[in-house]
N, CA, C and O of each residue as an XYZ file, in Angstrom:
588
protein
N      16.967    -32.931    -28.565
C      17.493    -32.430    -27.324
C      18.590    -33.373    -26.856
O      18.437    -34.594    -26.831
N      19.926    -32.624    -26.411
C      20.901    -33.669    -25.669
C      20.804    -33.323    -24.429
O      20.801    -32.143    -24.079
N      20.719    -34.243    -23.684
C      21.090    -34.085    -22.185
C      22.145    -34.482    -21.508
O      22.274    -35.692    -21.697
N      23.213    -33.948    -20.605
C      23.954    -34.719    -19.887
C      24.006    -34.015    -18.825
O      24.059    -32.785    -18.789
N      23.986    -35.277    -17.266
C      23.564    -34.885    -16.271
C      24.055    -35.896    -15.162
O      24.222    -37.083    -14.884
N      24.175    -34.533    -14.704
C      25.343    -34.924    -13.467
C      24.552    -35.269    -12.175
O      23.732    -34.527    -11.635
N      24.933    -36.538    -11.751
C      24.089    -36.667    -10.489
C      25.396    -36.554     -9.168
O      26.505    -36.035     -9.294
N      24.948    -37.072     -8.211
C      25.529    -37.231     -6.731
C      26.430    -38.302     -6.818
O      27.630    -38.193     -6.564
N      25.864    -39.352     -7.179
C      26.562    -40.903     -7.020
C      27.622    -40.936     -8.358
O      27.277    -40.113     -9.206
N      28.458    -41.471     -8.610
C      29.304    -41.643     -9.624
C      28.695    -42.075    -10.680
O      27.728    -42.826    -10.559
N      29.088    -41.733    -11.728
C      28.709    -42.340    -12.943
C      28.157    -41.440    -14.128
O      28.263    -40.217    -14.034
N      27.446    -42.144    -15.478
C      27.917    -41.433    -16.722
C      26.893    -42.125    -17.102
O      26.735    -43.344    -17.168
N      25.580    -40.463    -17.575
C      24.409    -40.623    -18.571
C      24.910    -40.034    -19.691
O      25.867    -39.261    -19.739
N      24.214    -40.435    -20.620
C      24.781    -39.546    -21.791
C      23.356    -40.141    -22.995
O      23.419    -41.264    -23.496
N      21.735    -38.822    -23.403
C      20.948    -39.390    -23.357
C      20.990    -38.015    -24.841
O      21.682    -36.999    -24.918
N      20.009    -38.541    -25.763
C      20.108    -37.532    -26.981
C      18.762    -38.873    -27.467
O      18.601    -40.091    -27.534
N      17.790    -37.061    -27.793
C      16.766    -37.529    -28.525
C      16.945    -36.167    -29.795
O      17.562    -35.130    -29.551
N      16.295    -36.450    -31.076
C      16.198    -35.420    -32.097
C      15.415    -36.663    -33.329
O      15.892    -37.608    -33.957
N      14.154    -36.120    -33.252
C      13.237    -37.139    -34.223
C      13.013    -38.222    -33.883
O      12.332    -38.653    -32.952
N      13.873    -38.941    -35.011
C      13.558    -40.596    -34.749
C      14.603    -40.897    -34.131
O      14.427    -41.872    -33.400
N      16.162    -40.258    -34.094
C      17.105    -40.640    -33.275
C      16.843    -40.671    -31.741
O      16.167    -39.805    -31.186
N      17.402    -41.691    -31.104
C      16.968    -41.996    -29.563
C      18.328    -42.590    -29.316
O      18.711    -43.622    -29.866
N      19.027    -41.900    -28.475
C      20.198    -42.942    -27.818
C      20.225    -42.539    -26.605
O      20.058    -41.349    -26.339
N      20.534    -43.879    -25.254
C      20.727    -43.349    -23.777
C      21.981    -44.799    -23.401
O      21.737    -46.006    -23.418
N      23.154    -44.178    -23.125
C      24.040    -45.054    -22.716
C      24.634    -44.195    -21.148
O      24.725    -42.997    -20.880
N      24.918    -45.301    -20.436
C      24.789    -44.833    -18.894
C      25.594    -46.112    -18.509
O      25.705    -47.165    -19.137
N      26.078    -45.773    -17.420
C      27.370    -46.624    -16.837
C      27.190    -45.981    -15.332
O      27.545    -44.812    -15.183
N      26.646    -46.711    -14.204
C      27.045    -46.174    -12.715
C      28.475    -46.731    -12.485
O      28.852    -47.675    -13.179
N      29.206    -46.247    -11.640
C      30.482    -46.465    -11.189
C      30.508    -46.271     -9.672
O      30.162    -45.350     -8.932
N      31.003    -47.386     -9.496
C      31.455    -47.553     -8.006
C      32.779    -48.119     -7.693
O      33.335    -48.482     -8.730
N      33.400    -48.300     -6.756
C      34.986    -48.951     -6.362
C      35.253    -49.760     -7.111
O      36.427    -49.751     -7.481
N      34.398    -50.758     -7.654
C      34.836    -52.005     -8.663
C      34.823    -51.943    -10.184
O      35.250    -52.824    -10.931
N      34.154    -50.525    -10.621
C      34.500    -50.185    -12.226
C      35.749    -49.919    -12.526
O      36.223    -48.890    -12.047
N      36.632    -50.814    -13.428
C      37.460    -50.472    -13.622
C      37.090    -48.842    -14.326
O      36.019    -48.240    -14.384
N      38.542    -48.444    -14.834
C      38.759    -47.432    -15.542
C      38.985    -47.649    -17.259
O      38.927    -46.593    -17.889
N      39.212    -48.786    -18.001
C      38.744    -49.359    -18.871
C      37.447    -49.272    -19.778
O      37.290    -49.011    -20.971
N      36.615    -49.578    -18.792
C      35.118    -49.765    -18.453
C      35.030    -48.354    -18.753
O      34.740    -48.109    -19.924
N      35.219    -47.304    -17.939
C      34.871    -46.422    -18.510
C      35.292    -45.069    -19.882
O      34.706    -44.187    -20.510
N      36.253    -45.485    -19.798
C      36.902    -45.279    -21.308
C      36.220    -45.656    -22.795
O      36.084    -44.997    -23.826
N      35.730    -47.500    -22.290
C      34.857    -47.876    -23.320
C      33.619    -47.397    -23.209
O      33.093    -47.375    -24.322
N      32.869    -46.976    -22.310
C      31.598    -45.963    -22.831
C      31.919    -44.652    -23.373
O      31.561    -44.146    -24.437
N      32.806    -44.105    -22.263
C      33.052    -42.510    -23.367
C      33.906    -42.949    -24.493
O      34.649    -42.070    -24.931
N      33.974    -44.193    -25.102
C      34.605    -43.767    -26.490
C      33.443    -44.208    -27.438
O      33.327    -43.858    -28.612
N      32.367    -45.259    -26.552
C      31.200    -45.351    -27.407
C      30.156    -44.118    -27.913
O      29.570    -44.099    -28.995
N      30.065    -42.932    -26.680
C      29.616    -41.977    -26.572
C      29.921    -41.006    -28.127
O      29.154    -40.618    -29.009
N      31.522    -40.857    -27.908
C      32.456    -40.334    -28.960
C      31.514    -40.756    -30.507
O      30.688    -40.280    -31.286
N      32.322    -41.974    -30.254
C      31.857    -42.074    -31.680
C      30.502    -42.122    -32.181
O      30.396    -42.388    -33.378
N      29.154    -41.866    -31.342
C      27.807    -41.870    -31.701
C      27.877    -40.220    -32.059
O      27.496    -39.790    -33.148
N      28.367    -39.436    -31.086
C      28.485    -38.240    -31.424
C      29.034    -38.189    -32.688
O      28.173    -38.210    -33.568
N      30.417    -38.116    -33.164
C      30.927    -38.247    -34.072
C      30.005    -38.370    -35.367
O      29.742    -37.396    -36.071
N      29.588    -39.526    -35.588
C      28.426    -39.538    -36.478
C      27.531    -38.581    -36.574
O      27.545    -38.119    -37.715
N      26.621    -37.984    -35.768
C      25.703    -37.375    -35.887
C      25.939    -35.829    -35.868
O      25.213    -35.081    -36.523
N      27.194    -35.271    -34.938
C      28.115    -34.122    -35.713
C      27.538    -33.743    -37.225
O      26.779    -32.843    -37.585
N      28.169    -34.733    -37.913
C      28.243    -34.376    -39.070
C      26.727    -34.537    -40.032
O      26.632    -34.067    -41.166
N      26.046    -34.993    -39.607
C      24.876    -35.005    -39.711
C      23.910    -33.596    -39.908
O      23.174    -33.096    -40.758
N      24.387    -33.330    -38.637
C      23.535    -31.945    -38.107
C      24.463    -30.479    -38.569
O      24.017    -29.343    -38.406
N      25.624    -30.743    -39.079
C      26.549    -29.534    -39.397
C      25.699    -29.087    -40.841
O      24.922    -29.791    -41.487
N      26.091    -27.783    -41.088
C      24.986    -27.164    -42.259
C      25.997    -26.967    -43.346
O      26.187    -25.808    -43.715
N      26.862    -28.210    -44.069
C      27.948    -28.083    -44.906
C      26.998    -29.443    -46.044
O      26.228    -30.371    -45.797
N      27.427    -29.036    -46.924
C      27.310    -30.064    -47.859
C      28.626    -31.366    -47.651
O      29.819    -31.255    -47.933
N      28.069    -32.284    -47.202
C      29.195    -33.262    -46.987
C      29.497    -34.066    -48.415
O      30.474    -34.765    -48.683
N      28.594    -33.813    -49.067
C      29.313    -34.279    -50.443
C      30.009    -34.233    -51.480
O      30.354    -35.042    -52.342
N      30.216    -32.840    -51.209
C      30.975    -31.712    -51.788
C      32.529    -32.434    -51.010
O      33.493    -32.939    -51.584
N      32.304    -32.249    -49.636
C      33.336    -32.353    -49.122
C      34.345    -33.839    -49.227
O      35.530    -34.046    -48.965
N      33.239    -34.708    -49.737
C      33.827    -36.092    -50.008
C      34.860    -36.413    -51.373
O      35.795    -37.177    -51.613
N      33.937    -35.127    -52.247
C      34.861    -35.358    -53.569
C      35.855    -34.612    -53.951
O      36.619    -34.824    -54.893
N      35.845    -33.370    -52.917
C      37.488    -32.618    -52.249
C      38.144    -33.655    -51.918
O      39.293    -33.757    -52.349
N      37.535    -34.808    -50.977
C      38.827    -35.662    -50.566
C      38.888    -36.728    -51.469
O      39.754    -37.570    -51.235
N      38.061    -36.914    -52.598
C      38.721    -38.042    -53.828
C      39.854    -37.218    -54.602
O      40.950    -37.682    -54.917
N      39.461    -36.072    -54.827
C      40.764    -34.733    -54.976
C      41.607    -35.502    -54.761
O      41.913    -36.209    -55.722
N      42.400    -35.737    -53.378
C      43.452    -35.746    -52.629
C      43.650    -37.226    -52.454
O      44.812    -37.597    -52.623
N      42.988    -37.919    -52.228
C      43.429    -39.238    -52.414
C      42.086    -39.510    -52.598
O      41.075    -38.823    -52.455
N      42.390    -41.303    -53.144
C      41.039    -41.995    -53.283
C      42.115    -43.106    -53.417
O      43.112    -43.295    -54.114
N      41.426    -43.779    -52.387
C      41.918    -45.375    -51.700
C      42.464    -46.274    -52.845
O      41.545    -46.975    -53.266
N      43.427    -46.461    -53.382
C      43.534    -47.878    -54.316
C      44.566    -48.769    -53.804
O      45.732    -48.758    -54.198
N      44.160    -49.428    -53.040
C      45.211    -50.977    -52.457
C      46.275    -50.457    -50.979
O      45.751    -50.077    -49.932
N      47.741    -50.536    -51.164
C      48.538    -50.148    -50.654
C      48.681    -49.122    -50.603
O      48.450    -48.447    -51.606
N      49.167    -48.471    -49.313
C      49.626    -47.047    -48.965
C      50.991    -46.983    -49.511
O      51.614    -48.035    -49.654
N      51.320    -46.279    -49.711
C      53.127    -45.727    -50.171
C      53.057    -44.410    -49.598
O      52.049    -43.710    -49.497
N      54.463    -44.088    -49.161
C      54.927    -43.012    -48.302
C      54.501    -41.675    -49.038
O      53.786    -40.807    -48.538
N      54.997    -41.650    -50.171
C      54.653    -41.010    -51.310
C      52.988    -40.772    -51.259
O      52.587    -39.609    -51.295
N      52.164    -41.709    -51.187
C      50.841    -40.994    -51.199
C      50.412    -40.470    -50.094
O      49.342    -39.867    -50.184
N      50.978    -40.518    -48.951
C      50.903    -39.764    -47.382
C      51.574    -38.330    -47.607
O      51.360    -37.369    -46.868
N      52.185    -38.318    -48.419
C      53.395    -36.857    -48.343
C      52.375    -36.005    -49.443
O      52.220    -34.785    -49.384
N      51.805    -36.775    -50.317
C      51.621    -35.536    -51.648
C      49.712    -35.553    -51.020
O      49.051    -34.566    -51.343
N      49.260    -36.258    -50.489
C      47.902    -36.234    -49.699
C      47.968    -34.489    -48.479
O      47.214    -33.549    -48.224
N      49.420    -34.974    -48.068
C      49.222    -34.060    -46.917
C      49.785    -32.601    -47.540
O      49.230    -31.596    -47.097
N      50.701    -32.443    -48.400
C      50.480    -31.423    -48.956
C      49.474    -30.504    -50.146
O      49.422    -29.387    -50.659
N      48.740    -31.854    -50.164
C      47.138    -31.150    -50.716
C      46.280    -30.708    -49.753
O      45.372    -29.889    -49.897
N      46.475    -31.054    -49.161
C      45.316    -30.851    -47.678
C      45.502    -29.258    -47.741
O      44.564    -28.518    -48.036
N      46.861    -28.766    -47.425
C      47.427    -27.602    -46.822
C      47.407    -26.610    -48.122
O      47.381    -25.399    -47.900
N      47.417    -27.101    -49.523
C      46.891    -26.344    -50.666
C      46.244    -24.935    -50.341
O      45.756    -24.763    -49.224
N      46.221    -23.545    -51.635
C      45.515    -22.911    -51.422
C      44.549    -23.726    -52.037
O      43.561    -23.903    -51.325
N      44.523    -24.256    -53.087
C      43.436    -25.267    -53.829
C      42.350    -25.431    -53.531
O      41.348    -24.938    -54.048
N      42.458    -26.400    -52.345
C      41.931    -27.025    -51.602
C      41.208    -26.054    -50.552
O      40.098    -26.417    -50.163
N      41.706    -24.914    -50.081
C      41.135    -22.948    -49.539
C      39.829    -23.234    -50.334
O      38.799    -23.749    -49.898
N      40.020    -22.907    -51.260
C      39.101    -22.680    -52.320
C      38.385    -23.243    -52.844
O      37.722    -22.726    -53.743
N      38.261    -24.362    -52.529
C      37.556    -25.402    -53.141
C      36.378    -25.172    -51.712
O      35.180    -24.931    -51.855
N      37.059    -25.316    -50.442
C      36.301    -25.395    -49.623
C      35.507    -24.018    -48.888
O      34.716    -23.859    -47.958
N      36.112    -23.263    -49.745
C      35.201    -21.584    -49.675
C      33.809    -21.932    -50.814
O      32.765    -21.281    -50.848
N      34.130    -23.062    -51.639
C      32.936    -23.088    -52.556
C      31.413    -23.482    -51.492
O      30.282    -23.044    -51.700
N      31.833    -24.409    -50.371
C      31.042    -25.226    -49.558
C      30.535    -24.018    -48.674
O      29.334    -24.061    -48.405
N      31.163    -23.082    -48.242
C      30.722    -21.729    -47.390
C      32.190    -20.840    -46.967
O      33.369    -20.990    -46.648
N      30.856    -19.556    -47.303
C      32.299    -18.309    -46.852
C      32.382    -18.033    -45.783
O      33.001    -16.969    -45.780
N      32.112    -18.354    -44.628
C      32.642    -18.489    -43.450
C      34.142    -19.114    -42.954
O      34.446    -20.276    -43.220
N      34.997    -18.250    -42.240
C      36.290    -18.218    -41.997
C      36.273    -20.025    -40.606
O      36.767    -21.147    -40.497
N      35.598    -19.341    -40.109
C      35.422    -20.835    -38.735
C      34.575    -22.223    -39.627
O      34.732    -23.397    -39.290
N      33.528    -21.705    -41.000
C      33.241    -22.573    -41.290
C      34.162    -23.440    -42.247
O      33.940    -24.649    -42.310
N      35.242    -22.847    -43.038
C      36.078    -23.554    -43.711
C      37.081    -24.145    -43.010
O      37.685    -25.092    -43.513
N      37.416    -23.644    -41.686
C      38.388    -24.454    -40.591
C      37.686    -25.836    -39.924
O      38.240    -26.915    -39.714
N      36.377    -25.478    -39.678
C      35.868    -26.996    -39.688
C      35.829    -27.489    -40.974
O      36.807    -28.233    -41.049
N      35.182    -27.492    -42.143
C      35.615    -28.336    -42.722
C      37.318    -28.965    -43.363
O      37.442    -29.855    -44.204
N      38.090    -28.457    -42.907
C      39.267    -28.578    -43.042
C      39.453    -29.444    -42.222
O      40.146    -30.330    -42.721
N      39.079    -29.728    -40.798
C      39.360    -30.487    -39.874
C      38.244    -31.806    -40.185
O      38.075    -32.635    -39.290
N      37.659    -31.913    -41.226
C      36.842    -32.977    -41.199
C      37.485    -33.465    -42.303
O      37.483    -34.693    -42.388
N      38.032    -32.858    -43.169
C      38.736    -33.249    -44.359
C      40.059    -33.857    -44.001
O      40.254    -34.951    -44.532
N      40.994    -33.414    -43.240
C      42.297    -33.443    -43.172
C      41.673    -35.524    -42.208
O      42.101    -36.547    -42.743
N      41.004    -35.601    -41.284
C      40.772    -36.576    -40.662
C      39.910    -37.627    -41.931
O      40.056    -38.849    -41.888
N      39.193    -37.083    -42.811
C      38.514    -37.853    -44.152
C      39.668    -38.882    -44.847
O      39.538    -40.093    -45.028
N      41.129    -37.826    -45.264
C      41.896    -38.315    -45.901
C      42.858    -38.874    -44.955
O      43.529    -39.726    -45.537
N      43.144    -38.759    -43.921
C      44.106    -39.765    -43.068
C      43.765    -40.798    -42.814
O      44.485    -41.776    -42.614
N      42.409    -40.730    -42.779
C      41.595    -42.471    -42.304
C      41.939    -43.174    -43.553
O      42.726    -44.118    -43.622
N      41.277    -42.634    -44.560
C      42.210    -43.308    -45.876
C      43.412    -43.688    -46.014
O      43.750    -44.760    -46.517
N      43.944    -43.074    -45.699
C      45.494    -43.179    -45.493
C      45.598    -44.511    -44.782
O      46.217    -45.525    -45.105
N      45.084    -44.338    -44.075
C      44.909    -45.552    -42.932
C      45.723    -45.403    -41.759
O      46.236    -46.180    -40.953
N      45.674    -43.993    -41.937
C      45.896    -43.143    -40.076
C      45.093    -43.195    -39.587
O      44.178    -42.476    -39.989
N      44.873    -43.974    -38.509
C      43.652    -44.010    -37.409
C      44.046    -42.418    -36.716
O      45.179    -41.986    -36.501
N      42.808    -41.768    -36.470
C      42.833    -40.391    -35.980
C      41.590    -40.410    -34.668
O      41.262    -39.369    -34.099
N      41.003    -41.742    -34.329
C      39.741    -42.084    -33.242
C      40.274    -43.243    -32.539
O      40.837    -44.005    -33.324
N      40.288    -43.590    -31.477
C      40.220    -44.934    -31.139
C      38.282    -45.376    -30.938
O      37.369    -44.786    -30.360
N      38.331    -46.480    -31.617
C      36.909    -46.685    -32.043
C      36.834    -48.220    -30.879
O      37.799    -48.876    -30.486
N      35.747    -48.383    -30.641
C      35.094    -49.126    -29.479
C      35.354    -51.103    -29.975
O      35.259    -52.125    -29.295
N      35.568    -50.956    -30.886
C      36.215    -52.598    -31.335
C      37.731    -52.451    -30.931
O      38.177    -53.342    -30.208
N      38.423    -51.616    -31.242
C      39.964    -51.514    -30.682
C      40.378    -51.845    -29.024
O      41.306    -52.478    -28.521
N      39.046    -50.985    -28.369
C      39.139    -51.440    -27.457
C      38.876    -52.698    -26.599
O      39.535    -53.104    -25.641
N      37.839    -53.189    -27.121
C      37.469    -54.787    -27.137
C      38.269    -55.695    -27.122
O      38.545    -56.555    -26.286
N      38.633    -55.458    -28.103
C      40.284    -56.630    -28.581
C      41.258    -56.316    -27.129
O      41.676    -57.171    -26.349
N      41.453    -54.889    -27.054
C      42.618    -54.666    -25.586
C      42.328    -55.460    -24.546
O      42.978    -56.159    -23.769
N      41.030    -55.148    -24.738
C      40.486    -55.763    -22.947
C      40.279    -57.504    -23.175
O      39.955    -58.324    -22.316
N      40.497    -57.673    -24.210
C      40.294    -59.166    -24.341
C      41.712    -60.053    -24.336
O      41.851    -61.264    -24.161
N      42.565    -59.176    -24.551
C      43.660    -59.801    -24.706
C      44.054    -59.132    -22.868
O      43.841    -59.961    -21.983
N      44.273    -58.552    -22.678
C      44.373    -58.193    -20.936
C      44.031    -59.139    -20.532
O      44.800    -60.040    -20.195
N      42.813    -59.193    -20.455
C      42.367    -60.757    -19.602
C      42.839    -61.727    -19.691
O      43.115    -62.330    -18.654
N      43.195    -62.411    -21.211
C      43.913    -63.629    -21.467
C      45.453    -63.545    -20.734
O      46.037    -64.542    -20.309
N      45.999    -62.140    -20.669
C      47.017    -62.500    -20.625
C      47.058    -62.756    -18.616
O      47.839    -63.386    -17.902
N      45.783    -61.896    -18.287
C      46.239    -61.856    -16.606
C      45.631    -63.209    -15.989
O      45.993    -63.739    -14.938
N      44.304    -63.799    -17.152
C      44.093    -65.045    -16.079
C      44.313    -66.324    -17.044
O      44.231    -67.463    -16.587
């Protein structure tokens, strides 16, 4: 079960039980939370979701991993060249078809397309999330620089 729930006073529950998974992250806000502050919980939120998305989606994700060794598979340096011929595999009928093998559903091959196209950019080493260490570093260097 996920819950999210809105109270009176300001602020941000965000509580998900399913089995053995248990997560509850919560932040009250008042005049002195920055806006920072709360960015870094909803991006912690994000990315717990994120994970477990794909978890609970009814696709073979392994299938879908070796579609994206297809298209690239990480060796050292990026070259422009492997961003250009990556992204015109993505957009392949090929690649249609490969991912009609995973399910014939029209909305279900557009999600996996959108999990794929973000699979192989991270590779790429296109950040496509801002992830909760990125933000750490911001707010750490903010501070240094304001006090």
């Amino acid at each position: 079960m996920i819950i999210i729930t809105v109270k009176r006073e300001e602020g941000i529950q965000f509580r998900a039980r399913k089995g053995d998974w248990f997560v509850v992250k919560k932040m009250e806000i008042d005049e002195n939370t920055e806006d920072i502050d709360i960015a870094r919980l909803l991006i912690s939120i994000d990315e717990t979701l994120d994970r477990k998305i794909l978890e609970y989606l009814p696709f073979d994700m392994k299938k879908l991993e070796e579609i994206a060794d297809e298209i690239y598979k990480k060796k050292g340096r990026v070259k422009e060249e492997d961003i250009l011929e990556a992204i015109k595999k993505l957009k392949s009928p090929k690649i249609t078809r490969r991912l009609k093998e995973i399910t014939d559903s029209k909305e279900g091959v557009e999600i996996l397309r959108i999990i794929l196209n973000r699979m192989v950019l991270e590779r790429l080493g296109i950040k496509t999330r801002i992830d909760t260490k990125l933000i750490e570093k911001f707010i750490e260097k903010e501070m240094l620089s304001k006090g």
